[in-house]
C-alpha positions in Angstrom: -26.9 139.7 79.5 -26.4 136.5 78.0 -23.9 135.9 74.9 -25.5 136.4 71.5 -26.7 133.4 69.6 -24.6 132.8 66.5 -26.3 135.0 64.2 -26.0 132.4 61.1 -27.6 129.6 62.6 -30.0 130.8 65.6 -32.2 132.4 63.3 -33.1 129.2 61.1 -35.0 126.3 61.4 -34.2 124.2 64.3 -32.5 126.6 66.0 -34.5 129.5 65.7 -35.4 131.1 69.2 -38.4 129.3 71.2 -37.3 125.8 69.3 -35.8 122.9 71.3 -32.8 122.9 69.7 -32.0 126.9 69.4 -30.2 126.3 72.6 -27.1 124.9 69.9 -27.4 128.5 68.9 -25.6 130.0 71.5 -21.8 129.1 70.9 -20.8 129.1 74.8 -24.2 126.5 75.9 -22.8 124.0 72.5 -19.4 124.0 73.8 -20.2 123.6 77.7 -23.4 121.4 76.5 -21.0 118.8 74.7 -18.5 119.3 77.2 -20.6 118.0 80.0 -21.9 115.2 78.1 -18.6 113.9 78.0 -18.0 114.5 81.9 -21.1 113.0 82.4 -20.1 109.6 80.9 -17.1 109.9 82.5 -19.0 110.1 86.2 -21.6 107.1 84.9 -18.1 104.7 83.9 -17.0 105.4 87.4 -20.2 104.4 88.9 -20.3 101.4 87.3 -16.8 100.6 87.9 -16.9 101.4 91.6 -20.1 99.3 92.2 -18.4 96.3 90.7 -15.3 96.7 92.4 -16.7 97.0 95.6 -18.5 93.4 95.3 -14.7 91.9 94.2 -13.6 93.7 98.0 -16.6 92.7 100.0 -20.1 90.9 100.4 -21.0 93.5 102.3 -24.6 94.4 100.9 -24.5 97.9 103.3 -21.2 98.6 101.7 -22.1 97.8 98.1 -25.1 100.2 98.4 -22.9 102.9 100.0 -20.8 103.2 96.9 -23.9 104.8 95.3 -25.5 106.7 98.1 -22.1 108.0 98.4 -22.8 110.4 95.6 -25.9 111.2 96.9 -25.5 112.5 100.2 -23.1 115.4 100.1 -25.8 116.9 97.6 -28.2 116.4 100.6 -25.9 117.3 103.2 -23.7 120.1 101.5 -26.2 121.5 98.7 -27.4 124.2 100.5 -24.0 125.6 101.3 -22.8 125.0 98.1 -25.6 127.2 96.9 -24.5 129.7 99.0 -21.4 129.4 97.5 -22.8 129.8 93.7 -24.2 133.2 94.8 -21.5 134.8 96.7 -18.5 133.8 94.0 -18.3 133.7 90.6 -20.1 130.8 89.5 -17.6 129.9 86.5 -14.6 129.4 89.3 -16.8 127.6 91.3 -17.6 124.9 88.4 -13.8 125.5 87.5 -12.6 124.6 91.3 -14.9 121.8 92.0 -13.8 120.4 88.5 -10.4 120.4 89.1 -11.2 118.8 92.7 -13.1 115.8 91.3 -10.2 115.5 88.5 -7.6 115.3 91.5 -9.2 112.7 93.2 -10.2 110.3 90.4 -6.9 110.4 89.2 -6.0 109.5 92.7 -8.2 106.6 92.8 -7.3 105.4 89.3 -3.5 105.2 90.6 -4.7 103.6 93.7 -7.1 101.0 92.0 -4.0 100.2 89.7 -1.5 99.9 92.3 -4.0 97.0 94.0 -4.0 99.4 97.2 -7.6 99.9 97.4 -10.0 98.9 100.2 -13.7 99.1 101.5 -13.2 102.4 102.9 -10.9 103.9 100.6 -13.0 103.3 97.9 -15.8 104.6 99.6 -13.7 108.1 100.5 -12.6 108.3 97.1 -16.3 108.4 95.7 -17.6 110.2 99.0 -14.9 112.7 97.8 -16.2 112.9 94.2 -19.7 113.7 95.4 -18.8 116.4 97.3 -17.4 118.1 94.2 -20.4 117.3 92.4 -22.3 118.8 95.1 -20.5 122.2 95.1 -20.7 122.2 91.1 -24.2 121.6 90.6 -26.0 124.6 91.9 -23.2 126.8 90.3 -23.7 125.2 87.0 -27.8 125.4 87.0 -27.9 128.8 87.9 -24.9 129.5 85.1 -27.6 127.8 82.1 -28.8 131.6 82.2 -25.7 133.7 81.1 -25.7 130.6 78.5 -28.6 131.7 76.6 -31.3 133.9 76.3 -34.5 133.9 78.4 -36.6 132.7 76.0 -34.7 129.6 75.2 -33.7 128.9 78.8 -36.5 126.1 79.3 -34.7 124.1 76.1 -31.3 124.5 77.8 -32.3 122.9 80.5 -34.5 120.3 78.4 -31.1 119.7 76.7 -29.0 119.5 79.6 -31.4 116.7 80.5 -30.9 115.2 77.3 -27.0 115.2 78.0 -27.3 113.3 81.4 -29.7 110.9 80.1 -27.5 110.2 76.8 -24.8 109.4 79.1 -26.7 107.2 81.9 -28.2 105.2 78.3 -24.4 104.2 76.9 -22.0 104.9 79.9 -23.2 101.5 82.2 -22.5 99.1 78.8 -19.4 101.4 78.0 -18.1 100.8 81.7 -18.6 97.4 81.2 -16.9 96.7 78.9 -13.7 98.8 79.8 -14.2 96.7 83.1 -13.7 93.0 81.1 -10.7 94.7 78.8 -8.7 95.7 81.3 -9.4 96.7 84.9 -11.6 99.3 87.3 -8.3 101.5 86.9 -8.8 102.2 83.2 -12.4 103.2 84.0 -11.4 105.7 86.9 -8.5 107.0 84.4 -10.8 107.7 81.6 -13.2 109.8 84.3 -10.1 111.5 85.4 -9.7 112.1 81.5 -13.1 113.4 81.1 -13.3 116.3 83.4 -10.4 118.3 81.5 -12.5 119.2 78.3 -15.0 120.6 80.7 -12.1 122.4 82.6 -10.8 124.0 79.3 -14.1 125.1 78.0 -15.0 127.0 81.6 -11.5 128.4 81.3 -12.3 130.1 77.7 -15.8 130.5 78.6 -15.8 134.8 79.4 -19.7 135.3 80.6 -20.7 138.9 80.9 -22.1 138.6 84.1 -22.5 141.1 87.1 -20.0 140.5 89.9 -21.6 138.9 93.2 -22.9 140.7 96.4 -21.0 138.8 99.1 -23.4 138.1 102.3 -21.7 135.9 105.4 -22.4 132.2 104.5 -25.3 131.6 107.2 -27.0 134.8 106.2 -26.7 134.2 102.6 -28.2 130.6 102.9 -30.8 132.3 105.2 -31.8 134.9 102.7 -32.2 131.6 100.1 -34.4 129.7 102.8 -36.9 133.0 103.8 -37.3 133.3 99.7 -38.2 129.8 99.4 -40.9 129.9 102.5 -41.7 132.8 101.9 -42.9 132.5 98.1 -46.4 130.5 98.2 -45.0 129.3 94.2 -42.1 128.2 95.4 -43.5 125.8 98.0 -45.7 124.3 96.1 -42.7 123.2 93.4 -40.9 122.5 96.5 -43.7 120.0 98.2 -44.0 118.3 94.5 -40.2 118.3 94.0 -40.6 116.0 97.3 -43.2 113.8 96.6 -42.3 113.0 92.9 -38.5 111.7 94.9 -40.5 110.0 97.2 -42.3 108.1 94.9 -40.0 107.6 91.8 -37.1 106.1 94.6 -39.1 102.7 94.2 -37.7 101.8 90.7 -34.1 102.9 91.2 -34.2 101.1 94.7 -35.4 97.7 93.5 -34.8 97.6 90.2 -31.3 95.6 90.9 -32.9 92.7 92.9 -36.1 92.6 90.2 -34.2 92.2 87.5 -31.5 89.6 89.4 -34.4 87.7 91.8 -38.1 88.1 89.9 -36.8 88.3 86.4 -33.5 86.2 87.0 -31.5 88.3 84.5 -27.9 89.3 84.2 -25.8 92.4 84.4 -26.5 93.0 80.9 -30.1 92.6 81.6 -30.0 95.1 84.0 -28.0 97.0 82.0 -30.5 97.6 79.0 -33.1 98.2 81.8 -30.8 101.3 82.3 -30.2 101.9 78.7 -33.9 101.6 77.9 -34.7 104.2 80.8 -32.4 106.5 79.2 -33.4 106.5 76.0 -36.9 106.9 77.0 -35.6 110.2 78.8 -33.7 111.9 75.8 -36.8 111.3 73.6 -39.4 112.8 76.4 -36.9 115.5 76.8 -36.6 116.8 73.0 -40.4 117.6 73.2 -41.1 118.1 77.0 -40.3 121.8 76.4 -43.2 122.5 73.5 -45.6 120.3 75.3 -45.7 122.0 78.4 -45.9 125.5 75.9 -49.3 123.8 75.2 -51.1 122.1 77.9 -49.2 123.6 81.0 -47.3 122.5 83.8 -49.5 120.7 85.8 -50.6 118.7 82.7 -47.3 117.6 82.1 -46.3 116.7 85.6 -49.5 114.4 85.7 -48.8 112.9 82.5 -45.4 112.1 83.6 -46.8 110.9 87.1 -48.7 108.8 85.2 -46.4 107.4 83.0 -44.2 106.0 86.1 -47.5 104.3 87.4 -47.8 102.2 84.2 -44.3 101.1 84.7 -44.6 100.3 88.3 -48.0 98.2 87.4 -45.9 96.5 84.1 -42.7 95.6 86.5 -45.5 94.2 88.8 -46.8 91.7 86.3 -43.4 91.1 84.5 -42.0 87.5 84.5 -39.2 88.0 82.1 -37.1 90.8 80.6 -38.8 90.9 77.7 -41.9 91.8 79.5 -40.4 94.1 81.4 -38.6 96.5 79.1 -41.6 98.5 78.4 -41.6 99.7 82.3 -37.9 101.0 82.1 -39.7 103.2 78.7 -42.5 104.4 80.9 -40.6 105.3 83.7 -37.8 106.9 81.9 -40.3 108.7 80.3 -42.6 110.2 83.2 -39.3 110.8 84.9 -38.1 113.3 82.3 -41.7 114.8 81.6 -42.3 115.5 85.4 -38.7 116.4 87.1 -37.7 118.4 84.2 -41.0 120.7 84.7 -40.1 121.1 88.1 -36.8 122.3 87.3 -38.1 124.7 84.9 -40.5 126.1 86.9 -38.3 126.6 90.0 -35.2 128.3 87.6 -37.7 130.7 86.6 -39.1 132.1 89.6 -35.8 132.2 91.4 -34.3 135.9 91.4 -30.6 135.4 90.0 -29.0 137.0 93.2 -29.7 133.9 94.8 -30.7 131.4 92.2 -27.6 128.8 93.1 -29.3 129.1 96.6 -32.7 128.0 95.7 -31.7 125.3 92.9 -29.4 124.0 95.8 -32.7 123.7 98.3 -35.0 122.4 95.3 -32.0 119.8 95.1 -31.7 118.9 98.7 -35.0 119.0 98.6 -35.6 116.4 96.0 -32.8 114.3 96.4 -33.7 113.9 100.1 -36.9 112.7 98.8 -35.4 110.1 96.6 -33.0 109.0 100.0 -36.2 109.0 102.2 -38.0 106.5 99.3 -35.2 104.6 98.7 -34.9 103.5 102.0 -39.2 103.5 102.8 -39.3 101.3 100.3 -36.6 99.0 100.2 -37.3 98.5 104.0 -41.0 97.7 103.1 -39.7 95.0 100.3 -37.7 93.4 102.9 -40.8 93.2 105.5 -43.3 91.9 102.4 -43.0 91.4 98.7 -42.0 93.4 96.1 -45.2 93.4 94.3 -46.9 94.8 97.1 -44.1 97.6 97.8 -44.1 98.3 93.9 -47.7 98.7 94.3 -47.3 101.0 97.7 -44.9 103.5 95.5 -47.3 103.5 92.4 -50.2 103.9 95.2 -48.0 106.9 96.3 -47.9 108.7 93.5 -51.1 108.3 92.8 -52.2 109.8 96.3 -50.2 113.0 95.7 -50.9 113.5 92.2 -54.3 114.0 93.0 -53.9 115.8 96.4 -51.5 118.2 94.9 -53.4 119.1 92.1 -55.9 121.0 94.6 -53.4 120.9 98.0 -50.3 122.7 95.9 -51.0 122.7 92.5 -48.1 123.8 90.2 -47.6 128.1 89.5 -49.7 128.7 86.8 -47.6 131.0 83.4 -46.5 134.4 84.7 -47.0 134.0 89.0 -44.5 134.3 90.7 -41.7 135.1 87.9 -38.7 136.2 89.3 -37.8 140.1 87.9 -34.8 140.7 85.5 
């Protein structure tokens, strides 16, 4: 069972159970909650900080992109493992271990970067390094939102958690900006370094109640997590949109650099409040994402938030300038939020806790090798025609499978396929 919500404040108002904020309730989900907020601005400083250092050690374009698929690809290549991993240990050592790991090596790098040793390559081990650890802690941490609160509020929890990432991808690019112009990339890596220790002390206090783990051999337990996942007709179809959703929302992260530096001939801090505006677009859809699904359903939400990205592709297709621009970065930010978030939901709750860090880590691989597969489809199509046209081909995307899906693998209506307590 999960912890008791604090019984002055769950109760009332905001926080009373079913609102989007009674998540707050639950003492252990505020502390971890604010906790990874601050780890997550941490991660988006680094991000920033290793992207611009690798353009002062290279003009290597391939190189320059690497730093970001970087922390991409072990989710891809070590998710489902790492899944495995969530289900056969406990998942608060897990988080605790892969912590730790990522704090090791940023410190690392931010002793390196000072020193004026870094290279190309090292850089690129460092953040190849810090992916891995965030691809062991993610599946343990989404399947640990659950002995966080109760059932009933677990959809807001993971609204919320939403709401953390997004905060920080909205204020930790201009943050690691600036840190960059005070002083160096090596008080950006520091402060990551600094960041993951709150997190570390809260899972160290944290005390879930929690029953211990079934071990299974690694291959069989990931076995046991991909028969579930094939074998549940729900979970497919969540699966098949998870795919297409990262097929088609890759376009805007993908081109978005050269748009704003080439078609809109902006600066980084143009492209910067493209990001910020994204973000901020993604905390508001994800205070009410949770209540509006209640309403109209999932599918509804997922097409509205299909929709949404459309109208920003079509408005970064006519943009000439920032200004015109801007409102595309709200859309998508928006329809990004409204339809990934569902698809989360809807996958934590029809996954049966014994292997819930197993499925999360497939609907994961799953999605992010969606995102990889786009990213690549659709830069490689920009570079063979315009961007227009390929902006066009990604909206044109979306719009295909929105309305395949719909009748092809439409999304699990309330109650099938629920996953027993």
């Amino acid at each position: 069972m999960p912890p008791n919500p604090d019984s002055s404040h769950a109760h009332k108002g905001l926080l009373a159970p079913g609102k989007t904020l009674a998540p707050f309730g639950y003492p252990a989900f505020r502390a971890i909650w604010i906790a990874n907020l601050v780890s997550n601005l941490g991660s988006m400083i680094q991000s920033v900080a290793a992207a611009w250092l690798m353009t002062d050690l290279t003009n290597s374009h391939v190189l320059i992109a690497l730093v970001q698929a970087s922390t991409t690809l072990p989710i891809m290549a070590f998710g489902v493992f790492a899944g495995a991993i969530a289900d056969n240990f406990d998942r608060r050592r897990v988080m605790l271990a892969a912590q730790s790991g990522m704090l090791l090596v940023s410190t690392a790098l931010a002793l390196v970067s000072w020193a004026g040793m870094i290279g190309p390559w090292s850089l690129l081990l460092f953040t190849l390094l810090v992916g891995i650890g965030t691809a062991l802690n993610s599946p343990a941490w989404q399947a640990s939102v659950r002995a966080q609160v109760g059932k009933r509020d677990l959809p807001q929890a993971i609204s919320l958690n939403s709401v953390a990432f997004n905060l920080a991808r909205s204020v930790g690019p201009a943050l690691g900006g600036v840190l960059i112009s005070l002083w160096s990339t090596s008080l950006a890596f520091a402060l990551n370094a600094l960041s993951y220790t709150l997190l570390i002390v809260v899972l160290l206090r944290w005390r879930p109640q929690v029953s211990p783990p079934r071990r299974i051999p690694m291959m069989a337990s990931i076995a046991i997590g991909l028969r579930f996942c094939a074998g549940s007709g729900s979970v497919r179809r969540i699966l098949i949109r998870g795919f297409c959703l990262g097929v088609g929302f890759a376009g805007y992260a993908a081109l978005l650099p050269v748009i704003v530096r080439n078609r809109l001939h902006g600066s980084e801090i143009d492209y910067g409040l493209m990001l910020g505006g994204f973000g901020i677009a993604s905390i508001l859809a994800a205070l009410f994402v949770s209540n509006l699904r209640r309403r109209i359903g999932s599918e509804a939400v997922v097409g509205i938030g299909t929709i949404a990205f459309i109208i920003g592709y079509l408005i970064l297709m006519q943009a000439g300038n920032m200004p015109a621009a801007i409102p595309a970065a709200f859309a998508a930010g928006a329809g990004w939020v409204l339809a990934l978030t569902t698809i989360n939901v809807a996958m934590q709750v029809r996954a049966p806790e014994e292997i819930l860090g197993r499925c999360m880590s497939i609907y994961q691989a799953t999605t992010f090798g969606g995102m990889a597969l786009g990213a690549w489809g659709w830069g490689t199509l920009s570079d063979y025609t315009t961007i227009p046209l390929t902006l066009a081909g990604a909206g044109a995307w979306l719009t295909l499978s929105l309305v395949l899906l719909r009748l092809l693998a439409p999304m699990p209506v309330k109650g099938e396929g629920i996953a027993a307590d």
